[in-house]
Phi, psi and omega in degrees: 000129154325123206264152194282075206315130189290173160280121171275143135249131222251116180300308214278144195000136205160306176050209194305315182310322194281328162300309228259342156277312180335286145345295180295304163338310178272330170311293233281351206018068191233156185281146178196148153235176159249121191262156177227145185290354165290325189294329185244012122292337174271018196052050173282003190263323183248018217076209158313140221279349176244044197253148178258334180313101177275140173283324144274132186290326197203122163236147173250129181280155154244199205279215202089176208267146205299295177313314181283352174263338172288316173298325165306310187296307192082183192280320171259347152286335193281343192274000202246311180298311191287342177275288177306338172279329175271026219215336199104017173312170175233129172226149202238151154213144174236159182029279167291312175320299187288007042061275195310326159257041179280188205252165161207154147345290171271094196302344149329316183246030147164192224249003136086034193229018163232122203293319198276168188280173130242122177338142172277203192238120145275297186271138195301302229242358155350298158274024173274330140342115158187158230045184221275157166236155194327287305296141188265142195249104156302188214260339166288012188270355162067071184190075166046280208196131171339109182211190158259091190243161159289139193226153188258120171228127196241111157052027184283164162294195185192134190306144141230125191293089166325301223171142184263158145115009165245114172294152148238117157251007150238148170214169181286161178231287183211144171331159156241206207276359187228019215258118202234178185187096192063208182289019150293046257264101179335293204304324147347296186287112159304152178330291178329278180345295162297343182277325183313281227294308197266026194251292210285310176235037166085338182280109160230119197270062200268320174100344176323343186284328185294331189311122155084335155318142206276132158243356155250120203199138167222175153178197193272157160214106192072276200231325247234161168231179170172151205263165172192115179231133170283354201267140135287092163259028185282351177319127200286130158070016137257116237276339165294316199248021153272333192283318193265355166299289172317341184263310170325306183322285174353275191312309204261029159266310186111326189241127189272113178309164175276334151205181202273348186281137156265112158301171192257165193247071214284122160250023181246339173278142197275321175292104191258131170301149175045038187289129180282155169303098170224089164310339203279297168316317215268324163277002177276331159302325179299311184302306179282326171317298166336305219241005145278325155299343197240285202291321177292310203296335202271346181054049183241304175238159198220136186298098121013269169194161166325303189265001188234134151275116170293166173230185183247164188311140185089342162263171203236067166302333152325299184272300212259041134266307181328273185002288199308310214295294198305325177311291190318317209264320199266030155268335164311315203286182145256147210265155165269179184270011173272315182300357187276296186326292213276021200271155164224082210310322200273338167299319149293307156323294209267344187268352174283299198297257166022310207252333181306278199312327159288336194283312204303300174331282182313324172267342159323303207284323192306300172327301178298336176279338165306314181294339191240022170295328217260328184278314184238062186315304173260023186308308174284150169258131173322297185296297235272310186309300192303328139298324158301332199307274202311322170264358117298316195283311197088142193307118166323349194240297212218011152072184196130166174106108188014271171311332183267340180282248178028281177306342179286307164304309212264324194261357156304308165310239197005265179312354162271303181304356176286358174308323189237052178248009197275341172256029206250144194250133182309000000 
């Protein structure tokens, strides 16, 4: 019997996205690891580095920011990918993963095996976008049959077309029923409103920019093929664009999952399963649960979905949903004795209390410049906030911060700890 080559997923800045493929990848009961570009500069993808033998069935980027996994990757990781993918390799990438390989200017800020771009921001609020919108599938998409389906788009980028010999196998059609544009939830906003909104300052939120957009798209590079979707469709409990995910696994595996559903991903339960003795992990869970809880009682923040809290603009709802995501997952698991070896308590201990007490602060002051915006406009200082932000949160865009020295700790124990994780579902 043929032994069944796993899926890499590719580790490196990923955060929650990158949990949220695992996850999915394993429900889906298909073999998966999580690779580091050191792990696929050293050859886990093709073996010797002149060796033809592929070693991965497929590898997947998850979404996170583009730049920051080609810098990770280097010169010689991005050239090991790009080897691997022309040799006959498969690459799967969502959002930043499809990012990361798109053409740039600058061959530095990504992997250069798709002819197309990424679009430039015309319309301000594009990237801004999220939950699913209507999308048309097309009939090469290897998904049953031609349709209109719902698809999850989390915060994407946008194709820009280039260069030949790349299908859209999907494009946008129109919002759907949960489909938001920044803390807004369209469907909410009466019509009138909007016509109000766009007479009086000009803003228009019709959302009319999505129509005929590509959000899925592939084609070859050498020997190699490869997907590239801004749609996640690794999104937990959304049931479409889990069944074409699971049939993409399939083609560009070879091995048909064992089955097509992504379970939903409660990260709101304070009893987390198959939770291990971590005092440490377990009050640092406490802590966010508190302060996601402190910021939603505060009208800063909001449930989302089971596994997302929204935020309102401008706050830094991002990073401490990665945080919450990474906490939950790594007390669930079980640790190996190399993540134990590599944990490191006291840097946690003090980069935790340090960032829970700053964070706790910072939305107390945020609450408060709301409440005195209209009698003490400038009583909270902007800058003096925007600063706090930024040396706990770190830039919404290019990270930093606390929260990321945190995050480094907590996805290294993951990724050590996944050996003996292989039967346990996230």
């Amino acid at each position: 019997m043929d032994t069944v080559l796993p899926i890499s997923i590719l580790w490196d800045a990923s955060h929650i996205w990158g949990l949220m493929v695992w996850r999915a990848v394993r429900a889906l009961g298909m073999p998966c690891r999580l690779v580091s570009s050191s792990d696929i500069t050293e050859g886990v993808l093709l073996g010797k580095r002149d060796g033809n033998c592929l070693k991965s069935s497929l590898l997947l980027a998850p979404g996170g920011n583009a730049r920051h996994k080609a810098r990770a990757l280097g010169q010689a990781g991005r050239e090991a990918v790009r080897d691997y993918v022309s040799r006959g390799g498969r690459y799967l990438g969502f959002c930043g993963g499809a990012g990361l390989a798109l053409s740039h200017a600058d061959s530095t800020e990504g992997l250069n095996i798709c002819p197309w771009g990424r679009a430039s921001r015309v319309y301000p609020l594009q990237h801004l976008i999220s939950g699913h919108v209507r999308a048309h599938i097309y009939a090469d998409a290897n998904f049953s049959s031609p349709a209109t389906r719902p698809l999850p788009v989390w915060w994407p980028g946008r194709f820009e077309a280039q260069g030949a010999g790349v299908a859209v196998l999907a494009a946008c059609d129109s919002p759907d029923k949960d489909f938001w544009i920044a803390d807004l939830p369209l469907q909410r906003v009466p019509a009138h409103v909007f016509s109000a909104w766009q007479k009086a300052y000009g803003v228009d939120l019709s959302a009319d920019f999505l129509a005929g957009e590509p959000l899925v798209i592939s084609g070859d590079f050498g020997k190699g093929r490869y997907v590239l979707s801004y749609s996640h469709l690794e999104t937990p409990q959304s049931p479409d664009a889990n069944r074409w995910f699971a049939c993409l696994l399939g083609e560009l595996t070879g091995c048909p999952p064992k089955t097509d559903r992504v379970p939903a991903w409660d990260l709101r339960q304070r009893a987390v399963p198959c939770a291990r003795t971590n005092a440490l992990l377990g009050k640092a869970l406490q802590k966010s649960y508190d302060l996601l809880r402190l910021a939603v009682e505060q009208y800063l923040f909001f449930e989302r979905a089971p596994w997302l809290w929204g935020w309102r603009a401008g706050l830094p709802g991002a990073a401490c949903n990665h945080l919450h995501a990474a906490l939950y997952t790594a007390l669930a698991i079980r640790p190996t004795d190399a993540a134990l070896d590599c944990w490191d308590r006291k840097s946690f201990f003090e980069l935790s209390s340090l960032f829970f007490t700053g964070a706790q602060e910072y939305l107390w002051a945020c609450r408060l410049s709301g409440a005195l915006a209209s009698t003490l406009p400038n009583a909270v200082d902007d800058h003096n906030l925007a600063e706090k932000r930024d040396a706990l949160f770190g830039h919404p865009m290019h990270g930093g911060g606390v929260v990321e020295q945190l995050l480094v700790i907590l996805e290294k124990y993951l990724y050590l700890a996944q050996d003996a994780n292989e039967e346990y579902l996230l």
